[in-house]
C-alpha positions as CSV (number, residue, x, y, z in Angstrom):
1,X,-15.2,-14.2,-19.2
2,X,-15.6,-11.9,-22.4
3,X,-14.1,-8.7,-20.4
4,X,-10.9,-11.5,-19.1
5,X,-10.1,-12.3,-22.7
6,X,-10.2,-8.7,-23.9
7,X,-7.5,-7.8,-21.2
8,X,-5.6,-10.7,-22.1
9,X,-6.1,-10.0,-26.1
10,X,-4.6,-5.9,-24.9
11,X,-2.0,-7.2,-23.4
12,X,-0.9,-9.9,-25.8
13,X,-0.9,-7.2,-28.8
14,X,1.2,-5.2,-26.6
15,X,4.3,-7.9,-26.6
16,X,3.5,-8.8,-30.0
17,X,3.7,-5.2,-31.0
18,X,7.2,-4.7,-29.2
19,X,5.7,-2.7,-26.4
20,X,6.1,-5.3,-24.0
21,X,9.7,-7.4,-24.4
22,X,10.4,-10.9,-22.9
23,X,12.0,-9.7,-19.6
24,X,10.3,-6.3,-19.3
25,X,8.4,-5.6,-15.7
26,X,4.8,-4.7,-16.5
27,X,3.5,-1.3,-15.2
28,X,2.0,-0.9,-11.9
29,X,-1.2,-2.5,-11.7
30,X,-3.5,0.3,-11.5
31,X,-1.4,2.1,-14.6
32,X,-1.5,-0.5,-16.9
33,X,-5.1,-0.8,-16.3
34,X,-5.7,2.8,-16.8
35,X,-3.6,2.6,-20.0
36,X,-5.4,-0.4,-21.7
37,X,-9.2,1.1,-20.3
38,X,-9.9,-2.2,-17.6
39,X,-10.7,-3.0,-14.8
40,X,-7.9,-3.6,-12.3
41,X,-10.2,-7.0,-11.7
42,X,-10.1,-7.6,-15.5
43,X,-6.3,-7.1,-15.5
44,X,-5.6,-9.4,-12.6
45,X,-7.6,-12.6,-13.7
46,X,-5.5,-11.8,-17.2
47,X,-2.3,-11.8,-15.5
48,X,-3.3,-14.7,-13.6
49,X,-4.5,-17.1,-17.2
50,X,-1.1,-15.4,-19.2
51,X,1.6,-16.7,-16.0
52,X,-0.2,-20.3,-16.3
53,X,0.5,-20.2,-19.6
54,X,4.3,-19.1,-18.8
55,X,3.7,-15.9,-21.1
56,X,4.0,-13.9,-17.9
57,X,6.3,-14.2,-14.5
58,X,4.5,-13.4,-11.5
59,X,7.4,-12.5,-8.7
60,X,5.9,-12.1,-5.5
61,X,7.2,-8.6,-4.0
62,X,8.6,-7.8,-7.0
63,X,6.2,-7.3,-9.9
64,X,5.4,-9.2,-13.0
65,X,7.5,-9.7,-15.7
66,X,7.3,-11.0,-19.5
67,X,8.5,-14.1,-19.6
68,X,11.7,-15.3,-22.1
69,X,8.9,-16.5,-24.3
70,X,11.3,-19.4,-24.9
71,X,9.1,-21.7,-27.2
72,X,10.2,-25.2,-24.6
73,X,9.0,-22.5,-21.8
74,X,5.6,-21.8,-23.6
75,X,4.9,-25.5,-24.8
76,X,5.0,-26.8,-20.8
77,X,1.3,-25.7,-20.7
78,X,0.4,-28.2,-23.9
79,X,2.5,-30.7,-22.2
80,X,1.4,-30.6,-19.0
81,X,-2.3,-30.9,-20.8
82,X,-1.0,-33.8,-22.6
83,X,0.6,-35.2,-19.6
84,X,-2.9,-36.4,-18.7
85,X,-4.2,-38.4,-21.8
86,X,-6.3,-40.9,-22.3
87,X,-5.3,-43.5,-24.6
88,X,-7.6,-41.9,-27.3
89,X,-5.8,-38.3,-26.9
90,X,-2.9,-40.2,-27.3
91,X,-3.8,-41.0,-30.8
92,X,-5.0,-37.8,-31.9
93,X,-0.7,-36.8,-30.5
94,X,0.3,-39.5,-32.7
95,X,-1.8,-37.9,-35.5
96,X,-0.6,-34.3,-35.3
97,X,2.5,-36.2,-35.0
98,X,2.3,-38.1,-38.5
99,X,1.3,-34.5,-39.6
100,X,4.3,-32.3,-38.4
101,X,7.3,-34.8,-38.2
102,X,7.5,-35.4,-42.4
103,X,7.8,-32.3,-42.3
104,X,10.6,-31.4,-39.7
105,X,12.1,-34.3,-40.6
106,X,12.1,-33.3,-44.8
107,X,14.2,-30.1,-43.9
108,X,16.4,-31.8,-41.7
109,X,17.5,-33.7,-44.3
110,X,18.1,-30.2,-46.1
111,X,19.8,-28.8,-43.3
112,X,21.6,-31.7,-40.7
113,X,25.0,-31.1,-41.0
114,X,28.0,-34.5,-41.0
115,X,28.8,-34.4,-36.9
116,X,24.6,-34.6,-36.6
117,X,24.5,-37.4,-38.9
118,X,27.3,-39.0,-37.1
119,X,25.5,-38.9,-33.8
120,X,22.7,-40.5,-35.4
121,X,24.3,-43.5,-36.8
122,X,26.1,-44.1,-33.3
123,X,23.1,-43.7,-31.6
124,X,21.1,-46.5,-33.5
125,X,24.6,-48.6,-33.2
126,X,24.4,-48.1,-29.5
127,X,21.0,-50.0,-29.1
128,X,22.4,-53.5,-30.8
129,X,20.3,-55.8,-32.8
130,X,18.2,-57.1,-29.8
131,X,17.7,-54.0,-27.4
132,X,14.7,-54.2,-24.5
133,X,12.1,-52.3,-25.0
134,X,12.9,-49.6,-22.6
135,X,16.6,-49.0,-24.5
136,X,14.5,-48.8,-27.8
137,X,11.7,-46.2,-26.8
138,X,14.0,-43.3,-25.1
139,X,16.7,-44.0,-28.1
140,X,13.7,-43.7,-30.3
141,X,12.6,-40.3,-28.2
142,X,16.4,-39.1,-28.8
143,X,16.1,-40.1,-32.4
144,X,13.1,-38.0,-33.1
145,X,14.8,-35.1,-30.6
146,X,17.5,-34.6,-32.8
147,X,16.3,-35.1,-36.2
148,X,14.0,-32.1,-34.8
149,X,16.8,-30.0,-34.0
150,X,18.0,-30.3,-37.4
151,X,15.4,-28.6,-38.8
152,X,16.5,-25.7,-37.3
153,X,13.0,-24.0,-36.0
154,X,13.1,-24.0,-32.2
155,X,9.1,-23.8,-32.4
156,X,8.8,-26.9,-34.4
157,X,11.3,-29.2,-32.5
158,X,9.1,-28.3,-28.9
159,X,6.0,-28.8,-30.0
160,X,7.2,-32.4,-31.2
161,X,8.7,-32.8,-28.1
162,X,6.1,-32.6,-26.4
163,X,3.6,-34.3,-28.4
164,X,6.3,-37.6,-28.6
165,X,6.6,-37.1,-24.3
166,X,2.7,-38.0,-24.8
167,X,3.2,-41.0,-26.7
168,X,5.8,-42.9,-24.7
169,X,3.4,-44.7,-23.3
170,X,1.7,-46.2,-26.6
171,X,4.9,-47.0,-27.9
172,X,5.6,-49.3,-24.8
173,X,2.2,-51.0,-25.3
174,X,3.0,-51.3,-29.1
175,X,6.3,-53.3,-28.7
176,X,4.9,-55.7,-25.5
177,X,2.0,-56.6,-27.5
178,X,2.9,-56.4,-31.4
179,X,5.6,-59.0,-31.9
180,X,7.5,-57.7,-35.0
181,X,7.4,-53.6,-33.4
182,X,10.8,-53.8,-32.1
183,X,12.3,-55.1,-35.5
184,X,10.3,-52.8,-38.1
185,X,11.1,-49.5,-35.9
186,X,15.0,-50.0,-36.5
187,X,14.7,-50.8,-39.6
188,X,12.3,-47.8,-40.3
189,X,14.7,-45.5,-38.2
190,X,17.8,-46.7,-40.3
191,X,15.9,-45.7,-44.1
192,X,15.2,-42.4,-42.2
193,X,18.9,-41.8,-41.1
194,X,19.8,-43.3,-44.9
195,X,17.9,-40.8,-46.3
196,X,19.1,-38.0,-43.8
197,X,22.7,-39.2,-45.0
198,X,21.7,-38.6,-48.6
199,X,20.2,-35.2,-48.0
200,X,16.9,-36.7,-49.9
201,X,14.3,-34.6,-48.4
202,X,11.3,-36.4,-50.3
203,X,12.5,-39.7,-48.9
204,X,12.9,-38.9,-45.7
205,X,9.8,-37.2,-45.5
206,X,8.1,-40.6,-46.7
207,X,9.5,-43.3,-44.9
208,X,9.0,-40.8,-40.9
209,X,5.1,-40.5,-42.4
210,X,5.7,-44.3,-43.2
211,X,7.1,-44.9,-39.9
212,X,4.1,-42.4,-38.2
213,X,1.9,-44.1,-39.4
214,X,2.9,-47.5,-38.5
215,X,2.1,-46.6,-35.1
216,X,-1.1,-44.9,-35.8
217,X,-2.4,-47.7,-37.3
218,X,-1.7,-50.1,-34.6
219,X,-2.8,-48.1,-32.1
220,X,-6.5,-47.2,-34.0
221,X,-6.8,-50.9,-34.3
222,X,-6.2,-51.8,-30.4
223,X,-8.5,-49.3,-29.5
């Protein structure tokens, strides 16, 4: 396993030095292993771990390429992962959640521009005052989406995505078994989109670690 990780570690600091670019072909097999000092065996089982983890594009007759490298390409891995949880892992997502989204969610309010805000407000006017529960959790997955996007760092807004894909299901159990769920998370996702409005970083940041948290505590206690 050590000599796999050293080929994957060479050929990792070659795209991260520039050597390698998303999209380029890799050498021929037995050149590339020649140039980094492996084993063609080493270098195989490293190209094999690096295309799970969609950093590399194996093309059968063809060769193997770098992948785009797009962040939402190289987050499917974590997803997929994630995908799987049990309702414990599903709390720690929630927690790394209550950890990141303040965050994204402060500079969004720095940076979301009036047509974003606008979508906002007509998204939570779309759901009513009495929406079912499956209205309220993907408007509440498009909610988080785009208050993501604001903050402008493609990195940021995938690996929420991905970590709110692996709540869903909590957040269904949440508002079937906790009566007032429904009410407090439109009320909590209007101060957020007041404070958005208001470009009040601070208070936007508090009342999405507010709102986090809210579900992290619920969902600490059922468990």
């Amino acid at each position: 396993m050590a000599v796999t990780d050293e080929a994957i570690g060479k050929i990792k600091e070659m795209i991260l030095s520039g050597a390698l670019r998303p999209g380029d072909r890799l050498p021929k097999e037995a050149d590339l292993a020649a140039e980094l000092g492996l084993s063609r065996n080493s270098l195989r089982e490293a190209v094999k771990a690096l295309s799970l983890l969609n950093v590399l594009d194996v093309r059968q007759g063809d060769g193997t390429y770098v992948s785009s490298l797009e962040p939402h390409l190289l987050l499917e891995a974590v997803s997929f992962v994630l995908d799987f949880h049990r309702d414990d892992q599903a709390l720690q997502a929630l927690k790394v959640r209550g950890i990141l989204e303040p965050a994204a969610t402060g500079l969004a309010a720095e940076r979301i521009e009036d047509g974003a805000l606008a979508e906002l407000r007509e998204l939570l006017d779309s759901l009513g005052d009495k929406p079912s529960l499956e209205e309220l959790v993907a408007n509440d997955l498009e909610f988080h989406r785009r208050i993501a996007r604001a903050s402008d760092i493609p990195l940021l807004c995938s690996l929420l995505d991905s970590l709110s894909a692996a709540t869903v299901r909590a957040r269904v159990w949440r508002g079937i078994t906790e009566e007032a769920a429904v009410a407090r998370t439109l009320a909590e996702h209007r101060a957020i989109l007041d404070a958005l409005t208001e470009h009040d970083a601070k208070t936007a940041e508090a009342w999405a670690t507010i709102h986090i948290a809210n579900v992290v505590r619920w969902l600490d206690t059922a468990l």
